[in-house]
N, C-alpha and C positions, 0 to 999 in steps of 0.2 A: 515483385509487384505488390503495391501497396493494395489493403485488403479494402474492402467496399464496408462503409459503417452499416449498411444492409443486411450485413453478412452476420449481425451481433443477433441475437434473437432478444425480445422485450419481453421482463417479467417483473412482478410483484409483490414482496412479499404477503401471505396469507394471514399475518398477525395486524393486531391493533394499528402499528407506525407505516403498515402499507408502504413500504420502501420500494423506490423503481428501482429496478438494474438490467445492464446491459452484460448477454456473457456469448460467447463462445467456445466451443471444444475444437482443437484442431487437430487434423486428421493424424493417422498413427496409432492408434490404441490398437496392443494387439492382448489377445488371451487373456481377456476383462479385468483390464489390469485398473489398477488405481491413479487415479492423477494427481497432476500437482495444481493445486489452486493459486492465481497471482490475483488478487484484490485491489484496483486502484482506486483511489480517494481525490476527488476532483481538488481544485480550486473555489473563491468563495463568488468568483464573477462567472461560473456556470451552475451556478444554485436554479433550482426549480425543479417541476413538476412534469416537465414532457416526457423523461427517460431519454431526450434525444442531449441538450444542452453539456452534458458531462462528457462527451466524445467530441467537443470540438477540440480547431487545433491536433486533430490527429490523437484523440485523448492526452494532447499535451506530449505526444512523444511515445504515451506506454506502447499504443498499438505495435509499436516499433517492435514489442517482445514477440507481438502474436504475428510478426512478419517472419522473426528473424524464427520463430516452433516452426513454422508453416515450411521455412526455406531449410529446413535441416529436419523436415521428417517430425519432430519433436511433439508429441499428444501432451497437451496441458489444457486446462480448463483459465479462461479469464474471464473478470467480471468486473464491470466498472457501474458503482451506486451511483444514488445521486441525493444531493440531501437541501436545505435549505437554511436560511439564517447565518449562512458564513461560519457554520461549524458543522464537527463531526461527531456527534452522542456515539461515545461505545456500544450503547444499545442500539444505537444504527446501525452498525457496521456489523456487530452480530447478528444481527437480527438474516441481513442479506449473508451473513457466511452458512448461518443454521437452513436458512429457504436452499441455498446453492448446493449445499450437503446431501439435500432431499433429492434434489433434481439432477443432478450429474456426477459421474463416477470419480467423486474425488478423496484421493486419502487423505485423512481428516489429520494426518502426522506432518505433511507438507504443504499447510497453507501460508501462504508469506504474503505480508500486508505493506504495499508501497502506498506513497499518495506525496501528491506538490503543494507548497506553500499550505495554505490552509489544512488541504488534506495530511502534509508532511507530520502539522501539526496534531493533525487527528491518530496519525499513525501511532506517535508516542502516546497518546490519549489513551487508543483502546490498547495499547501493550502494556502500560503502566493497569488499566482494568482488567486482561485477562493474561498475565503474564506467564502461565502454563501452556497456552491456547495456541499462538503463532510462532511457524518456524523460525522465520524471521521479518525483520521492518526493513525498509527502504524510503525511510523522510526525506525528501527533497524539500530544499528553502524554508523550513517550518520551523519550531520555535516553541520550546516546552520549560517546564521548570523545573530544575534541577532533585528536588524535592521527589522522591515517588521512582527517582532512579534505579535503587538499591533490588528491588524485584526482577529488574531487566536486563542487568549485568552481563548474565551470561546468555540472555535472548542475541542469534545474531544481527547486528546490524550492518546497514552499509549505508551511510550519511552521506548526502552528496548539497553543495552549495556553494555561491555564488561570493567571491571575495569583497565585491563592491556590490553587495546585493542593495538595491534602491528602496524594498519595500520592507523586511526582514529582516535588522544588521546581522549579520555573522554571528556578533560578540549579545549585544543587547536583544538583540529580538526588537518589540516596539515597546521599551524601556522601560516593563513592568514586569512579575515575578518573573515570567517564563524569558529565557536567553537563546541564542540564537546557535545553528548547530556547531560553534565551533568550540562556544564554551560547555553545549552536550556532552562532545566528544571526550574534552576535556576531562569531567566531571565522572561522566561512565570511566575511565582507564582508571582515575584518581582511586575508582573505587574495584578494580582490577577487572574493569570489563576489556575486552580486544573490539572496538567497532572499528569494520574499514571507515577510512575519510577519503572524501573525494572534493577538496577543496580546487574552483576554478579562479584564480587570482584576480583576476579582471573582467570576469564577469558579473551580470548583475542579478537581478529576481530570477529573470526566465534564462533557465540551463535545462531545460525537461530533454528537450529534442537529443542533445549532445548527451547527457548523462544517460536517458535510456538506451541510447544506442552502443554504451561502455562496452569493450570487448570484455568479454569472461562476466559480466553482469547476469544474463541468465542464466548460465549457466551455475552460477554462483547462488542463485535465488532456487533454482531446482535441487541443489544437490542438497538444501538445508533438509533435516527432519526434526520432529519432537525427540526427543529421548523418551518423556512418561509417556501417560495415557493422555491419548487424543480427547478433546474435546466434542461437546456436542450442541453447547450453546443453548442450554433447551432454558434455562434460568436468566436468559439475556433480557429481559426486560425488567430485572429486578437489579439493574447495574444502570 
């Protein structure tokens, strides 16, 4: 049964950038145990300020994750920001991991940071800025610059895009520094990284629905950890 957007509780960050987000714990925790955090990073046509506009479309597909915890028992913590201007400031996205840290029982060794098109692109944004910080990324259709790679190597990924993407090409991105993920993927291996790739041949921008519902996907996103020390983002506004 698909989960009710009702069901997400509304909060705000306490700091300066006042960041809304929407989150969830689903049921499962036993022996106050620690969770795993899944972070989605919207698109740039649900930008704004209600805290509602970033969960349409079904959050674009993520919600798909907090069905399939919910239908297998599975305790994780999920939280979808919301940002504005068609971009995602690293110090935004921390800003909402450091408030989440505060407010739900999450281990701070398994946070993994997905987001689509724009957000996809935000994803490698804030990994390239806190490259210690996240288990791992899950950029859908987004589009970064090769440049800033070399830190995230061994961050894991799992790249997922559209062959005939209409808005983000594959290869060029939209034909300035940053490239589109297949020459990412490319580029990370070149320089001995393993990201999975999840290339869809014929399809185009929007793969969220199909891509999140990937079998072994969450489960894949759960089982990542940090190796160092955890993060705490308390310096996030100085990024």
């Amino acid at each position: 049964m698909a989960i009710e957007e009702g069901a997400l509780g509304k909060y705000w960050t306490p700091d300066a950038l006042h960041v809304p987000y929407r989150a969830i714990v689903t049921p499962g925790r036993e022996h106050n145990e620690r969770l795993a955090l899944i972070v989605f990073l919207h698109g740039d046509w649900q930008d704004g300020t209600d805290n509602e506009s970033q969960l349409g479309g079904y959050g674009n597909g993520s919600l798909e994750l907090v069905d399939q915890a919910i239908a297998g028992g599975i305790p994780l913590v999920y939280i979808a920001p919301e940002t504005t201007g068609g971009y995602w400031p690293p110090a935004r996205v921390a800003a909402v991991v450091r408030d989440a840290l505060t407010r739900f029982p999450i281990d701070p060794r398994r946070v993994v940071l997905t987001g689509i098109s724009d957000g996809g692109t935000g994803t490698w944004d804030a990994l390239k800025t806190w490259p210690t910080c996240f288990a791992a990324g899950v950029p859908m259709s987004g589009m970064t610059e090769t440049s800033g790679l070399a830190p995230i190597v061994d961050v894991p990924q799992w790249v997922f895009h559209g062959g005939k993407d209409n808005d983000t090409d594959i290869e060029t991105g939209y034909g300035g520094a940053m490239v589109g993920s297949r020459a990412v993927v490319r580029a990370l291996r070149a320089l001995g990284g393993k990201p999975r790739y999840t290339e869809y041949p014929d399809e185009m921008h929007v793969i969220w629905h199909q891509a999140y519902a990937t079998e072994g996907l969450l489960a894949w996103m759960l089982s990542q950890r940090l190796r160092g020390k955890p993060c705490d983002f308390s310096d996030h506004t100085k990024r």
